[in-house]
N, C-alpha and C positions, 0 to 999 in steps of 0.2 A: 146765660145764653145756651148752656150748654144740655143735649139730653141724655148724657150719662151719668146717673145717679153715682158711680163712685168717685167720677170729677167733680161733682156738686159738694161731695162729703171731704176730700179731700183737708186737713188741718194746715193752719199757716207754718207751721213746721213742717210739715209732708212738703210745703209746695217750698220751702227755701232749700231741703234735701233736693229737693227734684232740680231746682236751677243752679246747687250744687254740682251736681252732676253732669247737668248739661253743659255748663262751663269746663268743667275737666276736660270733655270731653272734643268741647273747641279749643280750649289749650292744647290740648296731644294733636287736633289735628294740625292747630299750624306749627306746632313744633316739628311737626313730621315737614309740611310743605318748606316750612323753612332751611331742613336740612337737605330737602331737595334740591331749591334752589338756591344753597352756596354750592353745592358738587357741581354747578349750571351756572355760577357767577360771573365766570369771563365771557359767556356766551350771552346770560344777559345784557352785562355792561355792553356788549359790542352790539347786542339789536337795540338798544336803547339809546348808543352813540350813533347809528345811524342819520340820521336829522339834523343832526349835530356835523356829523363827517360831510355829510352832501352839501349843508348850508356853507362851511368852509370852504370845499372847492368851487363853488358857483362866486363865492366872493372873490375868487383868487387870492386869497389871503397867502403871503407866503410862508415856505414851510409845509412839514405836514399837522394835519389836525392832529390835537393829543391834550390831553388831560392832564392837570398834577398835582400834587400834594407836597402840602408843607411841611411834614412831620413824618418819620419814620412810620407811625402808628397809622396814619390818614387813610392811609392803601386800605388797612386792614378795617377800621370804624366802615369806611362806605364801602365795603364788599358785604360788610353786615346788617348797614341800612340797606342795600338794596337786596341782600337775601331775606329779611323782614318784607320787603316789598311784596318779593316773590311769595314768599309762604303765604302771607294774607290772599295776595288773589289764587293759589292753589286750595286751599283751605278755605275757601267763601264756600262753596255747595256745602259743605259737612255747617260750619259758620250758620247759615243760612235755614238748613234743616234745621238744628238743634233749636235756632229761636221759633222754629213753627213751631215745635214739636211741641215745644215749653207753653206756648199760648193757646193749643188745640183744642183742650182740655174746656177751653170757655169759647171752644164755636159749637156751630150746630154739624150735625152729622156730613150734611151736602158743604158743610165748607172746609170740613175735615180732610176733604177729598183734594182740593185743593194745591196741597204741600208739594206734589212735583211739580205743576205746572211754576207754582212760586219762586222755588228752587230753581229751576230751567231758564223762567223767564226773568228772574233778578241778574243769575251769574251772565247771562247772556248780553243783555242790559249793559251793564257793567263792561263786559267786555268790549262790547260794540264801541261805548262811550270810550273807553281808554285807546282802541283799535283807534280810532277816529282823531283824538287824541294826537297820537303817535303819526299818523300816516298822513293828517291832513292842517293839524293846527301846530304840531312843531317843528316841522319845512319850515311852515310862513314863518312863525319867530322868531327861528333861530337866524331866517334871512334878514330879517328887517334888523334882530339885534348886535350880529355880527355887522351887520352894515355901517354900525358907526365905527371899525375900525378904519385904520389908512393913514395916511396925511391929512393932519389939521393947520392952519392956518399956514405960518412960513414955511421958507424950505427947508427941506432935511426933516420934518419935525412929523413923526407920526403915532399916532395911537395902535398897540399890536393887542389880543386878546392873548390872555392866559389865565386859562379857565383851572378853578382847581375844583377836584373830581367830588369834594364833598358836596361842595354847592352845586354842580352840576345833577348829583343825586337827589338831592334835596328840591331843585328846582322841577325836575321832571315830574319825581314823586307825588308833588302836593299838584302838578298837574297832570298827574295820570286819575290818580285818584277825585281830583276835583272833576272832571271828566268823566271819569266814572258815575261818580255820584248825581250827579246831573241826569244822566241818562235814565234813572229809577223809576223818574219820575212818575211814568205810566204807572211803575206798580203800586208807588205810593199814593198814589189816586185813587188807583181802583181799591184799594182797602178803605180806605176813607168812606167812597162810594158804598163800599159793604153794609160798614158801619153805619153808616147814613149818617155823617157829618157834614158832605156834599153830593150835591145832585148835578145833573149837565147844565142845568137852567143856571142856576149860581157859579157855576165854572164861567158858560158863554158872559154872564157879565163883569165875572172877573177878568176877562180875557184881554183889554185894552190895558189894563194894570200887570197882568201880568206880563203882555211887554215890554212895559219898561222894566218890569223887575227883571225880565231875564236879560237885557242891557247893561242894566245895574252888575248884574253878576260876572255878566263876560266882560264887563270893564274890570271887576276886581280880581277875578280869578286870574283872564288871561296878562299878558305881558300888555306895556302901554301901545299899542297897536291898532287902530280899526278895522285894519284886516281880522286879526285872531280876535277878536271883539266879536264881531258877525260872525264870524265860526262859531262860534260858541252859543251866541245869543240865537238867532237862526235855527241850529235843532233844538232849542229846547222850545222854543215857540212851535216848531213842530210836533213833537213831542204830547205838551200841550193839546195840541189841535185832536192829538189822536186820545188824548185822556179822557177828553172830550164823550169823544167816542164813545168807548170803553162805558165809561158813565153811563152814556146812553140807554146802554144796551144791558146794564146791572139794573135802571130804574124800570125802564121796560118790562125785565121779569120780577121784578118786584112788584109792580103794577099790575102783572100776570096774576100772579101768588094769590093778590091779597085781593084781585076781582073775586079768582074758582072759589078760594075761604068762601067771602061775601054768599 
């Protein structure tokens, strides 16, 4: 696909040096974000307990909200998982160039151009998704699953939470990131669309299927819930709607193109 003759000539050894190096080069950057984000750890862990601290006091659970660890070590492992957290989504734009960078080579000159808005509109994406994530679908979980604390059956007798901080990382994380990842969706479309693996015509009749699939997902990803269920499932159906779009409007000038050719 490509019209530069030295990306055409390029050797399979040229091209394994080359994504040698692009790899370095997203290793060093999230090595870097991730020592960003330990010097920023406590300030994470406490925007990230936020959800978690609100959904406590709305429960009235007594006590105050607080986190713990089993093990001397615990403290320090999820301050490490969550500066990994951190580093990865600081290090997604560099992440993110490097893999254009590394594929360019086999677009054509007009899609070469491309690379920032990719860049922009992936980490953005992503962010929104996690944003959304955080602000709107882990309120509701954390209400609904702290909810089964209190008194259960006789008297005296009750169920208290004590959350320890590893699985609290761990739970967020795989839902931040799931949420994130979700959100791409437009962009992985629209490459697709480039590609021409799919057009809008194939999307719109995919699109009743794709409902339930993205059902399917917010049942697995989120917590057992139908509130956070819909949250989830909801924008990506939107999402969707807008991929659509996007499609539209790549076949459109692609139809353009290949009329003037004509």
């Amino acid at each position: 696909m490509s019209d530069d003759p030295e990306a055409a000539t390029m050797t399979f050894w040229e091209h394994l040096a080359e994504l040698r190096s692009r790899i370095l080069r997203m290793a060093l950057a999230f090595l870097i974000g991730t020592s960003i984000a330990w010097a920023f750890r406590e300030q994470l862990l406490y925007w990230l307990t936020a959800p978690f601290i609100q959904a406590w006091n709305d429960q009235n659970i007594p006590g105050q909200a607080a986190l713990h660890f089993p093990a001397p070590a615990s403290l320090f492992v999820a301050y490490i998982k969550l500066s990994l957290l951190g580093g990865l989504v600081l290090s997604l734009p560099v992440i993110l160039y490097q893999l254009w960078a590394f594929v360019a080579p086999g677009l054509y000159s007009t899609e070469k151009k491309l690379a920032i808005p990719f860049v922009v509109s992936s980490c953005a994406l992503f962010a929104a998704g996690g944003y959304f994530g955080w602000k709107v679908a882990f309120p509701l979980a954390f209400q609904y699953l702290l909810g089964f604390s209190g008194p259960v059956g006789m008297q005296g007798f009750e169920v208290k939470p004590t959350v320890m901080i590893g699985d609290y990382i761990e739970f967020v994380t795989r839902m931040l990131i799931a949420f994130g990842a979700v959100f791409e969706l437009p962009v992985l479309i629209f490459f697709l669309s480039i590609a021409g693996v799919v057009n809008h015509k194939q999307l719109l009749r995919f699109g009743r299927y794709f409902v339930v699939i993205a059902f399917v997902l917010g049942a697995i990803i989120t917590p057992p819930d139908v509130t956070s269920q819909f949250l989830l499932a909801i924008p990506l159906c939107l999402l969707y709607a807008l991929s659509i779009g996007i499609t539209w409007i790549v076949d459109t000038r692609r139809a353009r193109r290949q009329s003037s050719r004509a």
